[in-house]
C-alpha positions as CSV (number, residue, x, y, z in Angstrom):
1,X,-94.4,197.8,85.6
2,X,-96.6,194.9,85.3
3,X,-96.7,191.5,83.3
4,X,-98.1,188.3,82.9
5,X,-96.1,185.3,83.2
6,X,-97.5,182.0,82.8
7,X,-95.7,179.7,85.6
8,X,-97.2,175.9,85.4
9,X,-99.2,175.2,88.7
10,X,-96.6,172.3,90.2
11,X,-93.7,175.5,90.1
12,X,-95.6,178.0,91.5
13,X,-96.8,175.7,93.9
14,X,-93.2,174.9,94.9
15,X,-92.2,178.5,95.0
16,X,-95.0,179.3,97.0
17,X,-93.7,176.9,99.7
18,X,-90.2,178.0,99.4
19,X,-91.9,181.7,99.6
20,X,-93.1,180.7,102.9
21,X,-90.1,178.8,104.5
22,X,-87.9,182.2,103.9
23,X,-90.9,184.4,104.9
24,X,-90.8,186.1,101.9
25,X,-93.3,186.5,98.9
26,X,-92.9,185.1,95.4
27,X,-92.6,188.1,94.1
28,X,-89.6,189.2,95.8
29,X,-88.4,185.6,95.0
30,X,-89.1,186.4,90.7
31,X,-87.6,189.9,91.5
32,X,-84.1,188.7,93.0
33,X,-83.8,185.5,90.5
34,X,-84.5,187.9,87.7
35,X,-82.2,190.3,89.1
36,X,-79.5,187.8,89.8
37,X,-79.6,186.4,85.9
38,X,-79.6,190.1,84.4
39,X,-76.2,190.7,86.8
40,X,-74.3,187.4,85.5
41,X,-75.1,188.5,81.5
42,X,-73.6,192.2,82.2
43,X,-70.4,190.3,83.6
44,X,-69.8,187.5,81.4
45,X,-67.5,188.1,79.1
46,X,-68.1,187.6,75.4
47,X,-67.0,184.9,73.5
48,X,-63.9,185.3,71.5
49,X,-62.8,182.7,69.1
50,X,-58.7,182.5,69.5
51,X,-56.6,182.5,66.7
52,X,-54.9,179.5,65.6
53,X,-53.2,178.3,62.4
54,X,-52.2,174.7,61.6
55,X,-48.4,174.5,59.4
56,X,-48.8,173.6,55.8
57,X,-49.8,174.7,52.6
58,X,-52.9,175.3,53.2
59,X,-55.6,173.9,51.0
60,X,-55.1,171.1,48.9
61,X,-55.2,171.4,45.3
62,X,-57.9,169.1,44.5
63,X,-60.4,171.2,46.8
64,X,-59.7,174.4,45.4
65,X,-63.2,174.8,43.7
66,X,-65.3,172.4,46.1
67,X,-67.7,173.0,48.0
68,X,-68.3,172.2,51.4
69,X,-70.4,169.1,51.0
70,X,-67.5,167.9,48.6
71,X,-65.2,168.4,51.5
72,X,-67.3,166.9,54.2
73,X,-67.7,163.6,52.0
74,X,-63.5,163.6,51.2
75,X,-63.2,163.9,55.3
76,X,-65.8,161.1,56.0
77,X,-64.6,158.6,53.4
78,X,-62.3,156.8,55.4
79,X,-65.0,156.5,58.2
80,X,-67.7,155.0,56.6
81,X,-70.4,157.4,55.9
């Protein structure tokens, strides 16, 4: 298949040069980069948030029916903001 890629002019003039050194073309450069980043997305593993819980009872009382700005601005208080 082909596409267009826009590629500013001081990159592709670098990866012409490294192109060169290896004795390769860019395109097979793009095609193993490209190739390389779709492999490390099929392997990395996804994220999983672990389960924790704290001891106590939970909410306080007096933030039962805040909301979340109200709780931001009863943590900040102490702090300044």
């Amino acid at each position: 298949m082909k596409t267009t890629v826009e590629i500013p002019d001081s990159l592709l003039k670098r990866v012409k040069s490294v192109a060169a050194k290896r004795h390769t073309t860019v395109r097979a450069l793009i095609e193993k980069r490209l190739g390389r980043v779709a492999d490390e997305r099929k392997r990395a593993k996804p994220f999983k948030l672990r389960k924790i819980s704290f001891r106590g009872k939970g909410l306080q009382p007096r933030f039962g029916g805040a909301s979340w700005q109200q709780i931001r601005d009863a943590a900040r208080e102490d702090r300044g903001a």
